[in-house]
N, C-alpha and C positions, 0 to 999 in steps of 0.2 A: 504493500500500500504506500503510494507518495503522501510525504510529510508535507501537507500547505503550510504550514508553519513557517518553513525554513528554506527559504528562497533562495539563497543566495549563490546556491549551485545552478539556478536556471540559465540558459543561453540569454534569455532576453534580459538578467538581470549580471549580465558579468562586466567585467571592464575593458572598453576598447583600446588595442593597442596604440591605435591608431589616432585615435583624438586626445592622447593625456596631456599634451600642451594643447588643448581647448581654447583657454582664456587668453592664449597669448599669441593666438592667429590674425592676421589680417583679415580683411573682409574677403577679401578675394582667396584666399588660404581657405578659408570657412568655407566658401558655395564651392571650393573643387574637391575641398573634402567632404561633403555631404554628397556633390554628384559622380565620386567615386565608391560610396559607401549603396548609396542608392542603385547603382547596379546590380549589388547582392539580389534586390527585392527581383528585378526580371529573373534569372539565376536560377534564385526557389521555387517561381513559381513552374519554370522548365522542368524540375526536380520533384514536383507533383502533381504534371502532367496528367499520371496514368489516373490517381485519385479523385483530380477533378474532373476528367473524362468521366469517369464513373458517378460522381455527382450530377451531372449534366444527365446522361442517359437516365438515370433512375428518379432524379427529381422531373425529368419531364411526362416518364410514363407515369407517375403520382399525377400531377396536375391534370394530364389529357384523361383522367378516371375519375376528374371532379376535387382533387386534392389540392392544399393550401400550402406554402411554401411560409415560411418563419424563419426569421432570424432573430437569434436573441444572444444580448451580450451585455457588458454593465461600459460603463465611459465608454472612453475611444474605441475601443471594438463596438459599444452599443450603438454609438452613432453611426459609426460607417455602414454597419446593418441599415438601421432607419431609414438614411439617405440612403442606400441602392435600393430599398421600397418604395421610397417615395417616389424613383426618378422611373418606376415602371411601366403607372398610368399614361403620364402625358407622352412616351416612348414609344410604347406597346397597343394604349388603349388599351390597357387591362385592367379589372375592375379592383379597386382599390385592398379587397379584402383579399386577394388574389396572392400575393406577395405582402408580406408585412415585417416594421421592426419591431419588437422589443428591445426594452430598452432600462435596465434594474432603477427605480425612483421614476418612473413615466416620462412624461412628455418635460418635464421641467430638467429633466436632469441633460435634453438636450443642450440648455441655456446657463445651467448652473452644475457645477460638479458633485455629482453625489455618489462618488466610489466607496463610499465605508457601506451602502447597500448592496454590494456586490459580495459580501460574509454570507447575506442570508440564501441558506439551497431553499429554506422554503417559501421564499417568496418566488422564487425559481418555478416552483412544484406548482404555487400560485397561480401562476402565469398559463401555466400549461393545460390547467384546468379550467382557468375562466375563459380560456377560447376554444374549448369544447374539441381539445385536438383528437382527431380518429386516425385511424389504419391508414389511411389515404393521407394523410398530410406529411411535411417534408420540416423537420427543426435541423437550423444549422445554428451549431454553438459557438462562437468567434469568442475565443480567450487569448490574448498575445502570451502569457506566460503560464497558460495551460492547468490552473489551479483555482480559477475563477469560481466559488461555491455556489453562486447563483450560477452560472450557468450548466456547472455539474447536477442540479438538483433539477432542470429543466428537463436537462438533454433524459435524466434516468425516470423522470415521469413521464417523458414522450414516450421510452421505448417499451414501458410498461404500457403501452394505448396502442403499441403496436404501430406507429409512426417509424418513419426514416428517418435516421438521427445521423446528424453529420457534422464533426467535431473537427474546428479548426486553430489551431495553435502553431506558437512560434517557438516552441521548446522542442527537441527530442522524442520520441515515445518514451526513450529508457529514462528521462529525467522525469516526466508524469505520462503516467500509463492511462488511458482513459479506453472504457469499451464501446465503441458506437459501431454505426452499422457502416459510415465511411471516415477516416479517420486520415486528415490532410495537415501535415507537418510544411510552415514555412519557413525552413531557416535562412534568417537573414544574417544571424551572428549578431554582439553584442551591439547596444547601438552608441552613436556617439557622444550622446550625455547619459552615462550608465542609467538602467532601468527606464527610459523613456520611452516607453514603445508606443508614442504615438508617431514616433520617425519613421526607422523603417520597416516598424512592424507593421503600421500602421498605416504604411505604403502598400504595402504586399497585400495585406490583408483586403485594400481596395481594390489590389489588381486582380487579386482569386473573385469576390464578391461581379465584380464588371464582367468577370470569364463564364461565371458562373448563370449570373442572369441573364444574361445576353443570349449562351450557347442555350439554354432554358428555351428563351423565344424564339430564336431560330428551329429548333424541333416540334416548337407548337405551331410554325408556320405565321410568325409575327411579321417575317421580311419575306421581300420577294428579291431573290440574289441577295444584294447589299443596301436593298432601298426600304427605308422604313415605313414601309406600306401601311402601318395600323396607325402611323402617329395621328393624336389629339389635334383636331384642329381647332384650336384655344385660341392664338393670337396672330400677330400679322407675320411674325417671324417662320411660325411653323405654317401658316396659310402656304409661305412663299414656297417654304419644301415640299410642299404636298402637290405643287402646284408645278414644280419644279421635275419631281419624280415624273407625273405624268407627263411633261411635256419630253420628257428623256425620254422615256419607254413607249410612248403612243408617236411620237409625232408631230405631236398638235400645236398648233399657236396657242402661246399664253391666254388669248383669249375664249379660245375651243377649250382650254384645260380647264378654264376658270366653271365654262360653263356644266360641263362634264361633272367635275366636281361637287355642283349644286345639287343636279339632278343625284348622284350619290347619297345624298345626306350628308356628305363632306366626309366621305371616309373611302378613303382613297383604294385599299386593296377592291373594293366595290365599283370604283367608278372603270376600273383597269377591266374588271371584269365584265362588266358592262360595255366595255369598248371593242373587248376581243371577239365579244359575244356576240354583241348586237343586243342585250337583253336589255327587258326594263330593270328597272330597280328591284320590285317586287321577287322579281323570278331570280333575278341576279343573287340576293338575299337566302333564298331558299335551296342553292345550289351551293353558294358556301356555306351553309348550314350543316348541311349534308357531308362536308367535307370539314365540318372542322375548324372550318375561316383559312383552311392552308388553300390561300391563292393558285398554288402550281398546279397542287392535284383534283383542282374545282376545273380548270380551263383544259387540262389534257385529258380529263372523263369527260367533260363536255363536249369537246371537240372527236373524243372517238363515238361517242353515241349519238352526235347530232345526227338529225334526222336525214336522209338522203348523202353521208357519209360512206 
């Protein structure tokens, strides 16, 4: 059993060879030490390729069966969870319950620090229960130094509900052993103000989280190639891309694109299908239905069984 107690053997908490004249660097000394230290994070995450391949394939067959995706984690890991839920909707057009963070002391502890809530596994356990997690949902537990009791006590009432439990840390296995169903090590090595892993652990852990979501929507059919075919169309910014995408992929004058897009509902994987098609809205709607909302295999079914094909 790992001792949480007694830290100080952890990778994330050791001392870097590398920055112990810290205080007496230049400025420019500083940013090429930091953007030579900050390479580690690309490194690791190369180094648990095979893991988060396996996170991606298994949290998307949970979701495509009606399942919910969690992150849960206490500070700087709790936040970066949060934020890559948050940034789903407006990305994806996925419905907000779809992807979520937890986050140990709620919504405030985005704003203000509250790591001494990060002790309790049962508020952990708490968590787990009041969002009614089932067999179908996906908890991923984001600890930099792999000892976090709230998130230990989350991840061990998910796996009791029969959930995918997927544990991410910036220490060793042999330094904390934890049993989850995938189990993703990013070592970055010590960082360079010892124990601060909001550097580059906290780097890393956004680049797995981005790898992670992203590779998620590409299997649930959120892109078409590389174009963000579900994005929200919210404001003038994303109007432009949506509008942009279509004019790439159809052909169309800005102005035809604009209009296309109307007739849509403003959502763009719809208006493309609609364009390939010839269909209306109605019909266009009920064929990616059918399919799941994955644009590719809505148009290649359609196109092999249209009629006089």
């Amino acid at each position: 059993m790992t001792n949480l107690q007694e830290r100080g053997h952890l990778l994330t908490e050791q001392v870097n060879p590398n920055s112990l004249n810290l205080d007496q660097l230049s400025s420019l000394e500083l940013v090429e030490l930091f953007n030579n230290e900050d390479q580690k994070a690309v490194a690791a995450i190369a180094a648990a390729k095979i893991q988060l391949a396996a996170a991606i394939e298994r949290t998307a067959d949970r979701l495509y069966e009606g399942g919910r995706l969690f992150y849960i984690g206490a500070g700087t890991s709790g936040r970066l969870g949060v934020l890559d839920a948050a940034e789903c909707p407006p990305t994806f057009c996925t419905p907000p319950e779809l992807v979520q963070g937890i986050i140990a002391g709620g919504a405030g502890a985005l704003l203000r620090s509250s790591e001494d809530l990060e002790d309790r596994a049962e508020d952990g356990e708490s968590a787990i229960a009041q969002r009614q997690i089932t067999q179908l949902d996906v908890i991923v537990g984001i600890t930099a130094g792999g000892t976090t009791p709230y998130v230990h006590g989350a991840l061990n009432a998910a796996r009791q509900r029969g959930a995918l439990t997927i544990f991410i840390a910036c220490v060793p296995a042999e330094q904390v052993d934890f049993d989850a169903d995938i189990d993703i090590r990013l070592l970055t090595g010590p960082e360079i103000i010892a124990g601060s892993t909001r550097l580059k652990a906290g780097t890393v852990t956004k680049l797995a989280l981005n790898i992670l979501s992203t590779g998620v929507m590409v299997k649930l059919g959120k892109v078409y190639g590389n174009r963000m075919v579900d994005v929200a169309v919210t404001n003038q910014k994303l109007r432009d891309r949506a509008l942009r995408i279509l004019q790439d992929l159809t052909g169309l004058s800005r102005e035809a694109a604009g209009f296309l897009l109307e007739r849509s509902g403003k959502w763009v994987k719809l208006a493309l299908f609609m364009h390939w098609t010839d269909l209306e809205k109605e019909a266009g709607e009920q064929i990616l239905a059918a399919h799941q909302g994955n644009l590719r295999a809505a148009v290649d079914s359609y196109k092999k069984h249209k009629p006089g094909t």
